[in-house]
C-alpha positions in Angstrom: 0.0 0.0 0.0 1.2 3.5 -0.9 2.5 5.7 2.1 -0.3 8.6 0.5 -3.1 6.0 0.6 -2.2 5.0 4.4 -2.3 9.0 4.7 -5.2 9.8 3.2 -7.2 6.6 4.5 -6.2 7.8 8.3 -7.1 11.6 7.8 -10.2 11.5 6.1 -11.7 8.0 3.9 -11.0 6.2 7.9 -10.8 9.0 9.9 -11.3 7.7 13.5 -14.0 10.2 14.5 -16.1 11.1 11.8 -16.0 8.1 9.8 -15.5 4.9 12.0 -16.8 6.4 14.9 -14.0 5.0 17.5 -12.3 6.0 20.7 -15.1 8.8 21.3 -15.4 8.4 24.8 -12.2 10.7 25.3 -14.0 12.9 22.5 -16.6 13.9 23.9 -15.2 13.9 27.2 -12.0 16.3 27.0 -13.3 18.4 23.4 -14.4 21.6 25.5 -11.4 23.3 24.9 -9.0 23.8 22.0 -6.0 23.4 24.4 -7.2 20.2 25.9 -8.4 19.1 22.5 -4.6 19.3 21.2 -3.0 18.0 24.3 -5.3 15.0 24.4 -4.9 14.6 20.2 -1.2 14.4 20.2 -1.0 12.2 23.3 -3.3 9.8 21.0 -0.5 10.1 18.4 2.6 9.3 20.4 1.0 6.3 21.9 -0.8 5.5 18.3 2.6 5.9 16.5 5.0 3.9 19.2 2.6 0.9 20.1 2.3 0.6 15.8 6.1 0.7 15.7 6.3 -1.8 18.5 4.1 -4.2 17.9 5.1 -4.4 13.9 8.7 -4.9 14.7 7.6 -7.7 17.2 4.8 -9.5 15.4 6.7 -12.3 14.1 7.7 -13.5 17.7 3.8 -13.0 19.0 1.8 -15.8 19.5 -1.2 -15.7 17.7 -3.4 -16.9 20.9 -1.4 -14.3 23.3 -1.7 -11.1 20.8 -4.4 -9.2 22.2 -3.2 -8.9 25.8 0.3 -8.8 24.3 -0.9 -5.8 22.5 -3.0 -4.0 25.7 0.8 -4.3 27.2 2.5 -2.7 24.6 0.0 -0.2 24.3 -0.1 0.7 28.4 4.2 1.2 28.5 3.7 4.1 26.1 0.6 5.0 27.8 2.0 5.4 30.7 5.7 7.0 29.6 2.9 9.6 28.5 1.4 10.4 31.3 4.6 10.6 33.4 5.7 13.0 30.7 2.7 14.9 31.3 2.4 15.1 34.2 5.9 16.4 34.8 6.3 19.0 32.4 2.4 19.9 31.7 0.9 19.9 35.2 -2.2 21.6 34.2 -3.1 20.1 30.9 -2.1 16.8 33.2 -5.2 17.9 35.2 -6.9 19.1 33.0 -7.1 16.0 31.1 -7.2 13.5 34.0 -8.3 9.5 34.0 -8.6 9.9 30.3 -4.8 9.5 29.5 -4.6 7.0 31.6 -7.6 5.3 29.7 -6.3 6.0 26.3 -5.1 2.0 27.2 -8.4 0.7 26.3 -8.7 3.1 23.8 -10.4 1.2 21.0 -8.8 2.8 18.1 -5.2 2.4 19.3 -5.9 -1.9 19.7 -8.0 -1.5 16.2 -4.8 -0.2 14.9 -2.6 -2.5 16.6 -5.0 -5.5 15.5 -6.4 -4.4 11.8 -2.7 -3.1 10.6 0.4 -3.1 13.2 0.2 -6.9 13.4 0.6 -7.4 9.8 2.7 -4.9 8.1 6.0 -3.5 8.4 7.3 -1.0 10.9 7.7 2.3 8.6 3.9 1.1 7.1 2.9 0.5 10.2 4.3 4.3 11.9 2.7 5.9 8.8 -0.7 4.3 9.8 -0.2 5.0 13.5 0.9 8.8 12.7 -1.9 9.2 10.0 -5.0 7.9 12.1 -3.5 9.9 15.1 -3.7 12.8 12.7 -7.5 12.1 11.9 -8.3 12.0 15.8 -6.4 15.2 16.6 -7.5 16.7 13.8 -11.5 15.9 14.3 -11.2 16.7 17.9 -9.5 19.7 17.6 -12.5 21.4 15.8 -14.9 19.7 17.8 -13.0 21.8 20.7 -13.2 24.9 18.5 -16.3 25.1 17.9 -17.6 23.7 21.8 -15.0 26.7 23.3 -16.7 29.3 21.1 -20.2 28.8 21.1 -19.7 27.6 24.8 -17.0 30.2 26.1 -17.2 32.9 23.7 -13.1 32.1 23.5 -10.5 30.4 21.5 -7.4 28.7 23.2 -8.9 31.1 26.6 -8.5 34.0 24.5 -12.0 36.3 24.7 -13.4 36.5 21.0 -16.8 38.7 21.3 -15.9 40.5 25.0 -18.1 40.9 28.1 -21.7 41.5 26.1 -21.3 37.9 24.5 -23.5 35.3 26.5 -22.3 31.7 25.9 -24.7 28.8 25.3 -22.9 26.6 28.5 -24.4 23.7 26.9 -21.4 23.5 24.0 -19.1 23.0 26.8 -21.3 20.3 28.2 -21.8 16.8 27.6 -25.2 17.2 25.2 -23.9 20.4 23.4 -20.9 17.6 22.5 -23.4 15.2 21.1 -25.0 17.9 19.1 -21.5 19.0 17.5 -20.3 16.2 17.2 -23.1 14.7 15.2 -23.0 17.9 12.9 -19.6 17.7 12.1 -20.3 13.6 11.3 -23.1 15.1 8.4 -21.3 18.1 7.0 -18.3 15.5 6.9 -20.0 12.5 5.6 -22.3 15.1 3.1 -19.3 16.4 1.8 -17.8 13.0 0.9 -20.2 11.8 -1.0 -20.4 15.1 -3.1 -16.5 14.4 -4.0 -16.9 11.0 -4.9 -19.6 11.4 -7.2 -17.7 14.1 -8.5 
C-alpha cells in the first residue's frame, strides 16, 4: 500500500472520529477546549505511532493466541511514559485531562490499529498508519473543541473573541452540546464526501 493511501485513509476515507466512529469516549469527554483538544490529540499520536512501531517490529515473535493482551501491554508502557511525561512537564493540561490519559489504554482505536494493521505490516507502514489515524483523531477533535469553546465560552485557546456582552450557550461545553457538534460535524463530513466521490 502507498504511504499517501495509508495518509489519506487515516485523515479523512478512515478518519477515526467522523467516519469509524471510534475512541469517542475521550472525544466527547475532553473536546471543550482547543487546548485540551490538542494536548489530548497528540498524546493519541505518540501512543498511536509507538505501540504501531512496536508491535510491527515484534509481530513475528507474538503468539497468535497471546496477541491481544500482548498488545494492551504494549499499548499501556507508552501509555503510561505519557502520562509521566505529562504530568511532569504539563501539570495543568495533566489535570486538566485526567483518568482519560490513563484510559487512552483501552482506547479502541489504538488496539484497532494494533490489531487491523500493526500486526501485519511493516514497521515504517505501520508508523505511517499510527501517525496518520493519530492525525485524523487530533484533527477531528481539535475542531470539535473549537467550535464547543466558542459557542460555549465565547473564547478560543482562553483567549475572549466577542468581549463581556457575548452570553455563551454553556451547553457546548457540556456533555449534550458535544453530542450535538459532534453529530453535525459527522453530516457536514459525511455530506461532503459523497459530493466528492460522485464528483
Amino acid at each position: 500500500m502507498k504511504f499517501s493511501n495509508i495518509i489519506k485513509n487515516g485523515i479523512i476515507s478512515e478518519n477515526p472520529i467522523l467516519v469509524s466512529l471510534i475512541g469517542m469516549c475521550s472525544v466527547l469527554a475532553v473536546s471543550s477546549s482547543a487546548i485540551n483538544s490538542i494536548a489530548m490529540g497528540a498524546s493519541v499520536i505518540a501512543v498511536l505511532t509507538c505501540s504501531n512501531i512496536a508491535i510491527s517490529l515484534l509481530r513475528k515473535f507474538i503468539p497468535n493466541e497471546i496477541r491481544i493482551p500482548v498488545f494492551i501491554v504494549v499499548i499501556a508502557t507508552f501509555v503510561t511514559i505519557v502520562d509521566m511525561f505529562l504530568k511532569a512537564y504539563a501539570p495543568d493540561i495533566y489535570a486538566a485531562l485526567g483518568i482519560f490519559i490513563p484510559l487512552i489504554v483501552v482506547n479502541c482505536l489504538i488496539l484497532a490499529r494494533a490489531e487491523a494493521f500493526a500486526y501485519t505490516n511493516g514497521v515504517i507502514a505501520s508508523a505511517v498508519d499510527g501517525f496518520a489515524m493519530g492525525l485524523g483523531y487530533t484533527l477531528a477533535i481539535t475542531i470539535l473543541g473549537v467550535l464547543r469553546e466558542i459557542l460555549g465560552a465565547g473564547s478560543v485557546f482562553g483567549i475572549s473573541l466577542f468581549g463581556e456582552s457575548f452570553q455563551p450557550a454553556a451547553i457546548f461545553v457540556a456533555a449534550p452540546g458535544a453530542f450535538i457538534l459532534l453529530g453535525i460535524l459527522i453530516a457536514i463530513f459525511r455530506t461532503a464526501q459523497k459530493k466528492v466521490a460522485a464528483n
